[in-house]
LOBADO-634805 format. One record per residue: x, y, z of N, C-alpha, C in turn. Coordinates in Angstrom, 2 decimals, m for minus. Atoms other than C-alpha are relative to their C-alpha. Layout:
PT     nxx     nyy     nzz    caxx    cayy    cazz     cxx     cyy     czz
PT       X       Y       Z       X       Y       Z       X       Y       Z
...
END
This chain:
PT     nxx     nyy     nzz    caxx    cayy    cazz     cxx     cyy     czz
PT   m0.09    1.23    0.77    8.62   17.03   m5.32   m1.34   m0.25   m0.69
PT    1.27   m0.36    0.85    6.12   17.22   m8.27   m0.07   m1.48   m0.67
PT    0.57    1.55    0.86    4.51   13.39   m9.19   m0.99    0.00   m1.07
PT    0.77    0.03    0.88    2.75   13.15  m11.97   m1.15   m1.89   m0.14
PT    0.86    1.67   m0.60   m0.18   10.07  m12.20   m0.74    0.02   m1.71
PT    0.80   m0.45    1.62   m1.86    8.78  m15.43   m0.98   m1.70    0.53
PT    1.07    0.77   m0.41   m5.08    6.52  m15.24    0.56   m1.50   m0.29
PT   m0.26    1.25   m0.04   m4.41    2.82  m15.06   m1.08   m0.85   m0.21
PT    0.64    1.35   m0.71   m5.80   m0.62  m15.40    0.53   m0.90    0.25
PT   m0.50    1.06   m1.11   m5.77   m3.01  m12.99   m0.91   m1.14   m0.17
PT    0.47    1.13    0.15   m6.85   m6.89  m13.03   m0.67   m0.01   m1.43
PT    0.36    0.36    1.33   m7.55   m6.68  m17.05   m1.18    0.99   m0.43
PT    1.11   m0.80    0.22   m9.54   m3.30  m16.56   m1.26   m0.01    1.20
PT    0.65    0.11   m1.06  m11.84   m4.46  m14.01    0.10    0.66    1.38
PT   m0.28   m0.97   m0.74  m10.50   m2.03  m11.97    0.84    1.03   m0.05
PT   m1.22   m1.80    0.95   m8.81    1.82  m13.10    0.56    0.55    1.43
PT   m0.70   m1.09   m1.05   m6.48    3.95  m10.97    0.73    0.65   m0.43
PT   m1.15   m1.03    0.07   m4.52    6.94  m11.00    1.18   m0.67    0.90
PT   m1.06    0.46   m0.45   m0.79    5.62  m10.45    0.76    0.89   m0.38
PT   m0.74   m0.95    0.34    2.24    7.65  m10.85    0.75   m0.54   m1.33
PT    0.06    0.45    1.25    3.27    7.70  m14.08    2.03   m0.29   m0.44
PT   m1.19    0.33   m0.15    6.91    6.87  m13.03   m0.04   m1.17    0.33
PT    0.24    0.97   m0.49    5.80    3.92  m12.03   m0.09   m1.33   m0.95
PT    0.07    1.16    0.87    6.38    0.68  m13.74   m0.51   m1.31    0.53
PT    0.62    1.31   m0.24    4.34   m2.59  m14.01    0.64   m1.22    0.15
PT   m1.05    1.10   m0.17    6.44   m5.51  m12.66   m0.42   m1.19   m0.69
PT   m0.20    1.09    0.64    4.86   m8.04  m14.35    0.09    0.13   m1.71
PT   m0.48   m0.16    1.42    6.44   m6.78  m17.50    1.24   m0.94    0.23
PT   m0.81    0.98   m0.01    9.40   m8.44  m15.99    0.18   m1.33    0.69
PT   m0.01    1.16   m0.82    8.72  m11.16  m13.77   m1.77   m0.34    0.32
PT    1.38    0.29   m0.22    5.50  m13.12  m12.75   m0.31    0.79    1.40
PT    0.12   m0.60   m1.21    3.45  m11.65  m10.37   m1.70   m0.87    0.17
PT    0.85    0.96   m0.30    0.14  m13.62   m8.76   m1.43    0.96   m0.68
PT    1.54   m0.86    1.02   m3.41  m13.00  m10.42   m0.54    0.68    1.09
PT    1.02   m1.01   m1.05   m4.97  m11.80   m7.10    0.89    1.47    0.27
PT   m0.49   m1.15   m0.08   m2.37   m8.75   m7.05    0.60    0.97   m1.43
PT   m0.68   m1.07    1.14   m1.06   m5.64   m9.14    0.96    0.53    0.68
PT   m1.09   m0.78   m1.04    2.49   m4.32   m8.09    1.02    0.62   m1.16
PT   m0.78   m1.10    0.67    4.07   m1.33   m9.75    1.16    0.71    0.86
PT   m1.31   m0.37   m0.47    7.69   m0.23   m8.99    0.01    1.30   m0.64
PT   m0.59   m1.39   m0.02    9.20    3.41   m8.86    1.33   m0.32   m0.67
PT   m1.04    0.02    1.20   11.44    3.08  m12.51    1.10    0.77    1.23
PT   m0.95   m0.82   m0.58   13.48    5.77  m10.18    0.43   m0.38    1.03
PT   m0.66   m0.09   m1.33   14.02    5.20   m7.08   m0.48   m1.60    0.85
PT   m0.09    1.34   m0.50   12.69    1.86   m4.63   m1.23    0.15    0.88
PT    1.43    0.03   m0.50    8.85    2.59   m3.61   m1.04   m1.26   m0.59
PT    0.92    0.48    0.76    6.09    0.54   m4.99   m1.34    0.04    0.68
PT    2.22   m0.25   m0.21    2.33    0.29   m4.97   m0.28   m1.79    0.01
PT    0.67    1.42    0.47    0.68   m3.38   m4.55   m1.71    0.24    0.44
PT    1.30    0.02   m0.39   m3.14   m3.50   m4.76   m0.19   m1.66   m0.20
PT    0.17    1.44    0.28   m4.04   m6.87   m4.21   m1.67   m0.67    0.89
PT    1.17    0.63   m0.51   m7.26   m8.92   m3.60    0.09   m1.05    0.47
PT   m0.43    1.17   m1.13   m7.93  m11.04   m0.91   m1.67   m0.38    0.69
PT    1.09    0.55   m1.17  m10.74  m13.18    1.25   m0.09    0.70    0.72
PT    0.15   m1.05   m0.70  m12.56  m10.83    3.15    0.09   m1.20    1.65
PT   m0.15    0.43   m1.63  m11.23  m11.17    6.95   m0.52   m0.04    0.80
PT    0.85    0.27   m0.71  m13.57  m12.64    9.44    0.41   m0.34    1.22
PT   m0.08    0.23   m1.12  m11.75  m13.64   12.27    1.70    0.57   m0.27
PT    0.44   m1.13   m0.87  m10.23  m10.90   13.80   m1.58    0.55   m0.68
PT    1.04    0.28    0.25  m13.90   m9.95   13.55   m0.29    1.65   m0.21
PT    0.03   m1.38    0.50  m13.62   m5.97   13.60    0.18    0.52   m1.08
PT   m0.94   m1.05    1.12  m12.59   m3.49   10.78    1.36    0.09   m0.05
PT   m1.18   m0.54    0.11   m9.93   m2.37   12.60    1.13   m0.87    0.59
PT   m1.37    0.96    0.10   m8.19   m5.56   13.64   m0.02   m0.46   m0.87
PT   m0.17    1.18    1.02   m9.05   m6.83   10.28    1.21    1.08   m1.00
PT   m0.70   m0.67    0.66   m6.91   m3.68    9.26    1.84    0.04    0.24
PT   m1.64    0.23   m0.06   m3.68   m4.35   11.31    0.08   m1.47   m0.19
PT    0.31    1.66    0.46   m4.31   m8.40   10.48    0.74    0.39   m1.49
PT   m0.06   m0.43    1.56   m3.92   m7.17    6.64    1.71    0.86    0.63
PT   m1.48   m0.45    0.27   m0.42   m5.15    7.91    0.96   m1.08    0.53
PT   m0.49    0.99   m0.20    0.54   m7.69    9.91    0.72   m1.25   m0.63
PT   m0.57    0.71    0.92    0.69  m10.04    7.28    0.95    0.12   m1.08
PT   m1.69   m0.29    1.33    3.21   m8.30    4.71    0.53    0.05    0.72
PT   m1.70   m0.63   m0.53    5.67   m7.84    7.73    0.71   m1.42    0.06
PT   m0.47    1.14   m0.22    7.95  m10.26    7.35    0.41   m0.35    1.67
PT    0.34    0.22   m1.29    8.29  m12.47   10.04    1.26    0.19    0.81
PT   m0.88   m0.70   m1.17   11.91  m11.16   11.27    0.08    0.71    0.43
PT   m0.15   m1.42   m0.14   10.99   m7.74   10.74   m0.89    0.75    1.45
PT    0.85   m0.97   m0.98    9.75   m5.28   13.45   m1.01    0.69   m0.57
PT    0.52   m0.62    0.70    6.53   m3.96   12.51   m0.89    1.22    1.05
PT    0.77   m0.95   m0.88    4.96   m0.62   14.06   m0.95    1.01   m0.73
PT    1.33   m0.84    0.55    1.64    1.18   13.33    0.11    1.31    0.73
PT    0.13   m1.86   m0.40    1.83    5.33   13.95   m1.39    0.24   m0.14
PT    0.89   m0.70    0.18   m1.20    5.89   12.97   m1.26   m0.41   m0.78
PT    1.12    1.04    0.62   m4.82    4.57   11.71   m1.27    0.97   m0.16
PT    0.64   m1.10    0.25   m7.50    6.49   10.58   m1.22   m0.53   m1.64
PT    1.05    0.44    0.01  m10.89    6.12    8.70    0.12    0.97   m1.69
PT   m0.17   m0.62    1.39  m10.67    6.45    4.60   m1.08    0.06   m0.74
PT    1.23   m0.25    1.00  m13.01    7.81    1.66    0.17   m0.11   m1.42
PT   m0.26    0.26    1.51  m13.30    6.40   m1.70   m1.49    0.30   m0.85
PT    0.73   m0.63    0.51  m15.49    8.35   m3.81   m1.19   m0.89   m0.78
PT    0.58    0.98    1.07  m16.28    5.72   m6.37   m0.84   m1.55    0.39
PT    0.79    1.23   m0.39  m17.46    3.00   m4.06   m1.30    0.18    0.82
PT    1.49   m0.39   m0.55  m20.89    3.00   m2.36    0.30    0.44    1.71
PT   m0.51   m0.76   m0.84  m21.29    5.30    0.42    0.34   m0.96    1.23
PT   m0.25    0.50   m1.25  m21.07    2.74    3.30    0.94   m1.24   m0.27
PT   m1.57    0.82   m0.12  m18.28    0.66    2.46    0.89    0.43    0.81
PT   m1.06   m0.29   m1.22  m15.72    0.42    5.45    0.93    0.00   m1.07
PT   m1.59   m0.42    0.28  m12.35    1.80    4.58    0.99    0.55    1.01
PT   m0.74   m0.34   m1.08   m9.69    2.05    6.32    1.63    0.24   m0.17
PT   m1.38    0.09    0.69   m5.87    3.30    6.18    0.70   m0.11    1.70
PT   m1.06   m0.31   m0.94   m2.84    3.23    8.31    1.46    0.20   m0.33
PT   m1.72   m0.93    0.14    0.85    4.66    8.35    0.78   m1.06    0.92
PT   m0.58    0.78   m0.84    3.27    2.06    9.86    1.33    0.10   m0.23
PT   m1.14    0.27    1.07    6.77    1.37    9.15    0.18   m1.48    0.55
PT   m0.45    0.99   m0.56    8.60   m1.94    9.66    1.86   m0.16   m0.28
PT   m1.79   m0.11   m0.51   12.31   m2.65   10.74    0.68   m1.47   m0.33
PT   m0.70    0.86    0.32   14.67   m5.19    9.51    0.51   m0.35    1.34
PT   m1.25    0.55   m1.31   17.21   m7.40   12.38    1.05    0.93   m0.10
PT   m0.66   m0.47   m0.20   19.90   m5.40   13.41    1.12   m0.06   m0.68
PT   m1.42    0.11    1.01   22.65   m7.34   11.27   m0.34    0.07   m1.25
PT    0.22   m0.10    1.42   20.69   m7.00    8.25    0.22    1.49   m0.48
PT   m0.04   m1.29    0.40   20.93   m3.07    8.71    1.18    0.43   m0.15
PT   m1.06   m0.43   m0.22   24.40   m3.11    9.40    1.09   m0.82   m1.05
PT   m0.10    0.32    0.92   25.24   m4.69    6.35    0.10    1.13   m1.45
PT   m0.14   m1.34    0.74   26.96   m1.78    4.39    0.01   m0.40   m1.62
PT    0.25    0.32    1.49   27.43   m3.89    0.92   m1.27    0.04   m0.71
PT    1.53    0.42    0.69   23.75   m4.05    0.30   m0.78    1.08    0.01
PT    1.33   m1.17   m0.13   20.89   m1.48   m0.65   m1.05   m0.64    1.04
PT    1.00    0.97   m1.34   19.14   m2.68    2.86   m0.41    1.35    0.40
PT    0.19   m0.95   m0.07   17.04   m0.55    3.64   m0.20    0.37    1.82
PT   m0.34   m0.29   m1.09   17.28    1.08    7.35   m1.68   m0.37    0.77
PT    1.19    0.16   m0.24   13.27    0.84    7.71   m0.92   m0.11   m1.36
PT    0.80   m0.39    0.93   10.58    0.73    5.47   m1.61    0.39    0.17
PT    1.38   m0.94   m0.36    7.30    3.60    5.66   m1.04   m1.31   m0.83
PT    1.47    0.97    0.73    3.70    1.42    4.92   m0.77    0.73    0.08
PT    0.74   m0.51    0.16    1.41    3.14    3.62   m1.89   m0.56   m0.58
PT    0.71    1.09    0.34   m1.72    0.75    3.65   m1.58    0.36    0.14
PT    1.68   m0.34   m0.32   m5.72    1.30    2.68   m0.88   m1.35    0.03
PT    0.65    1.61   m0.06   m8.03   m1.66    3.31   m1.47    0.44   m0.57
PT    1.52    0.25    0.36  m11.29   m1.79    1.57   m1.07   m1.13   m0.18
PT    0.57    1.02   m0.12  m14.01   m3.93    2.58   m1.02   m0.56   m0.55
PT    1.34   m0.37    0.31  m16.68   m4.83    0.77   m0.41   m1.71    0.17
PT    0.73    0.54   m1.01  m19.16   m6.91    2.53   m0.67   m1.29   m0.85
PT    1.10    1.16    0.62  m21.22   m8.49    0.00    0.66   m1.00   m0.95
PT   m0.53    0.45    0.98  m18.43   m9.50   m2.27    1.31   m1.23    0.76
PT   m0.83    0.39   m0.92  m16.62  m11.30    0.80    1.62   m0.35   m0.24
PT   m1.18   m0.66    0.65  m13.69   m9.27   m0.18    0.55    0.78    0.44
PT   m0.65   m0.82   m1.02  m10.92   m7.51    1.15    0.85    0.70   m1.09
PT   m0.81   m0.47    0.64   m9.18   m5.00   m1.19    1.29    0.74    0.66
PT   m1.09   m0.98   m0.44   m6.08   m3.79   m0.31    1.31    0.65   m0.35
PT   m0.98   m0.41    0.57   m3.79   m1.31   m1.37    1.31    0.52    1.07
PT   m1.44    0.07   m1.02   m0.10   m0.91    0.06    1.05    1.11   m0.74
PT   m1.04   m1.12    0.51    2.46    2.20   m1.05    1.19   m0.40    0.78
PT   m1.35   m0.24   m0.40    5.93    1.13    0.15    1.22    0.48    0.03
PT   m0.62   m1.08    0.26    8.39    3.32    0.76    1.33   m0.14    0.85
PT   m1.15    0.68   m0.78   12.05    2.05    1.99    1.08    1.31    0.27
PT   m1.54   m0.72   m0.21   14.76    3.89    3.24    1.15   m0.10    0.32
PT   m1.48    0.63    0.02   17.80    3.24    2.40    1.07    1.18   m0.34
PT   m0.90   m1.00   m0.19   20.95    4.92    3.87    0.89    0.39   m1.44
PT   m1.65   m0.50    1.24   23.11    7.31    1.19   m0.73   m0.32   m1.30
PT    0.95    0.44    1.02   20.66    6.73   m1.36   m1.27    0.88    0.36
PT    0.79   m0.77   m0.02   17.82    8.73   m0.15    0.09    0.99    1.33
PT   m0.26   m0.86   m0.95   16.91   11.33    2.68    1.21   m0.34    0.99
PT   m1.19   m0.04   m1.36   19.87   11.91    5.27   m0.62   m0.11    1.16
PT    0.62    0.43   m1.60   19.73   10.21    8.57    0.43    1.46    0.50
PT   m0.38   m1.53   m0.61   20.22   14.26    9.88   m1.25   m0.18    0.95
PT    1.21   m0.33   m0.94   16.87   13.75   12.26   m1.16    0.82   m1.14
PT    0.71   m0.04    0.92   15.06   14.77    8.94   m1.77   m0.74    0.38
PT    0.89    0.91   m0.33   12.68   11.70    9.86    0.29   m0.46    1.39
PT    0.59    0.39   m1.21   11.15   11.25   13.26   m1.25   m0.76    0.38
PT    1.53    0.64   m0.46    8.26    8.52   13.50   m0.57    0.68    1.41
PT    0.21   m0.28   m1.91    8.38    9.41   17.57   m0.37    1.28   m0.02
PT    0.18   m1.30    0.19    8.23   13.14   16.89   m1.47    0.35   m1.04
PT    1.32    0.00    1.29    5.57   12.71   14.16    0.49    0.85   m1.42
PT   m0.21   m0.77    1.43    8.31   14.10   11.31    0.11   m1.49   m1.30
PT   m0.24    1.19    1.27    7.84   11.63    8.31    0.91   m0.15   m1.24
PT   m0.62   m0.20    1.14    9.82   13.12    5.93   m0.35    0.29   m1.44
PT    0.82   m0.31    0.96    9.07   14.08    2.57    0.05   m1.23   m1.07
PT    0.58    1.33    0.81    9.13   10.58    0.85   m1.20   m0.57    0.71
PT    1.41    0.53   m0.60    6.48    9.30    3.39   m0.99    1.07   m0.78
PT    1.20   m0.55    0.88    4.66   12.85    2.06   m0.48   m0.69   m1.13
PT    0.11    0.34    1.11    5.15   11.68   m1.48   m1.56   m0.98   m0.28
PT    0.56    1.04   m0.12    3.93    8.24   m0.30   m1.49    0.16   m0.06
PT    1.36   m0.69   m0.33    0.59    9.93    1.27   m0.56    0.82   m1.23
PT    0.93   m0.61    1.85    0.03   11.92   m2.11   m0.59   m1.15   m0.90
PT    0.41    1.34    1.04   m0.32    8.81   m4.08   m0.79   m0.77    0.47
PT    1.67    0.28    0.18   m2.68    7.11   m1.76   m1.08    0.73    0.14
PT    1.32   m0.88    0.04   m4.63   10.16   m1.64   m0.96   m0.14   m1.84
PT    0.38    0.01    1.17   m4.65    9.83   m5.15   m0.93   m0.98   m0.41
PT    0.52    1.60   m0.11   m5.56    5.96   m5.31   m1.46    0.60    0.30
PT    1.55   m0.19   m0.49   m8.43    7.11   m3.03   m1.09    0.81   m1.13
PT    0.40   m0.67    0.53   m9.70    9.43   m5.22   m0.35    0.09   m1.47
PT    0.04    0.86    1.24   m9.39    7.22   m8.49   m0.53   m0.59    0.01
PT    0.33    1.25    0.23  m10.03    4.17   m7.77   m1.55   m0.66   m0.39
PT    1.10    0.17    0.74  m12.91    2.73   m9.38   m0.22   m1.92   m0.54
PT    0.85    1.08    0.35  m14.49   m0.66   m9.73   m1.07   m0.45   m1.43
PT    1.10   m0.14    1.63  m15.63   m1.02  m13.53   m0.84   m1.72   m0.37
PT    0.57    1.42    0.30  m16.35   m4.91  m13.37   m0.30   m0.78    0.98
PT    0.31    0.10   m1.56  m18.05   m6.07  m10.15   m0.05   m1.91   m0.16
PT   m0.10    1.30   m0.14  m17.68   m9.88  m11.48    1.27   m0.51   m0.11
PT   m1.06    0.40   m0.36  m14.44   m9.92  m11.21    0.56   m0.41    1.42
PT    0.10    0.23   m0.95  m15.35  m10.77   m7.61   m0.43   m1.47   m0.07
PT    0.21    1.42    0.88  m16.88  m14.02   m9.06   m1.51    0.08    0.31
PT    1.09    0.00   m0.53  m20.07  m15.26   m7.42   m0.46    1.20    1.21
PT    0.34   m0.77   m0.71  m20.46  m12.47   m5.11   m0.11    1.29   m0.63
PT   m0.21   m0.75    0.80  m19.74  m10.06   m7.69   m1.50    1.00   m0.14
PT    0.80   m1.17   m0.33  m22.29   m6.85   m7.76    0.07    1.15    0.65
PT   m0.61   m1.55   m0.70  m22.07   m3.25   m7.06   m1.32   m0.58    1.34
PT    0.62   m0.25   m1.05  m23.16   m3.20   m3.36   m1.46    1.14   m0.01
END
């Protein structure tokens, strides 16, 4: 499965990324809030949200300020579970900026899955990087979501095993694109932070 990515801007330029170039900007059709950017998969039912946020001080770590940050997109009926957490590198930001990713999915209620009229999706993979930057008391964070929904994408065949550690090859996908992110992303206007604003 061959993605193609073409350079982006994000918040009015003030910040560029490689996104997939299947990927469409939602607030072409609907509003979307000034502190975020959220691009939909024209094809299929993934999206990307990078969104800026008050850097998180209480949980007081990195890495509870990193499941704090997943915590908060799960909705609050859903089941949410973290696989996996792990310590990220973004080229373009200064070398000691904390970064941080994790692999989670989260689970709908039981009657919402069993709800055959609806594209509901059975789980949905999170693919989430947190970037912290310290001086700008700022929390960047980008999110790749990646739903799966029965008869519509991979076959429940045991294909995908969170417990086993098989992800499937849309979670791959998922993981290509924030490798990509990582490896783009770029900070061109450091006052778009406001008063804190300055390359570290």
């Amino acid at each position: 499965m061959t993605t193609t990515f073409k350079p982006t801007e994000l918040f009015g330029g003030a910040i560029t990324a490689n996104l997939p170039a299947s990927y469409a900007d939602v607030s072409n059709i609907r509003e979307v809030p000034d502190h975020q950017e959220i691009y939909l998969d024209a094809s299929g039912f993934s999206s990307i949200i990078i969104e800026i946020a008050e850097r998180v001080s209480d949980p007081t770590t990195d890495h509870e300020a990193l499941k704090f940050h997943f915590h908060d997109i799960v909705d609050e009926h859903d089941t949410g579970r973290i696989w996996q957490t792990d310590v990220a590198h973004l080229p373009h930001f200064p070398p000691n900026t904390p970064c941080y990713t994790l692999l989670a999915t989260t689970t709908p209620p039981a009657a919402t899955n069993g709800d055959v009229g609806a594209k509901a999706p059975s789980f949905t993979a999170v693919v989430l990087t947190l970037i912290r930057l310290v001086a700008q008391s700022t929390d960047i964070v980008v999110t790749v979501n990646i739903p799966h929904i029965p008869g519509h994408q991979e076959p429940s065949d045991g294909a995908v095993d969170f417990e086993d550690g098989r992800f499937g090859s849309l979670v791959e996908v998922g993981v290509k694109i924030r490798d990509e992110v990582w490896r783009s992303l770029e900070v061109r206007d450091w006052g778009l932070f406001g008063a804190g604003g300055g390359d570290e």
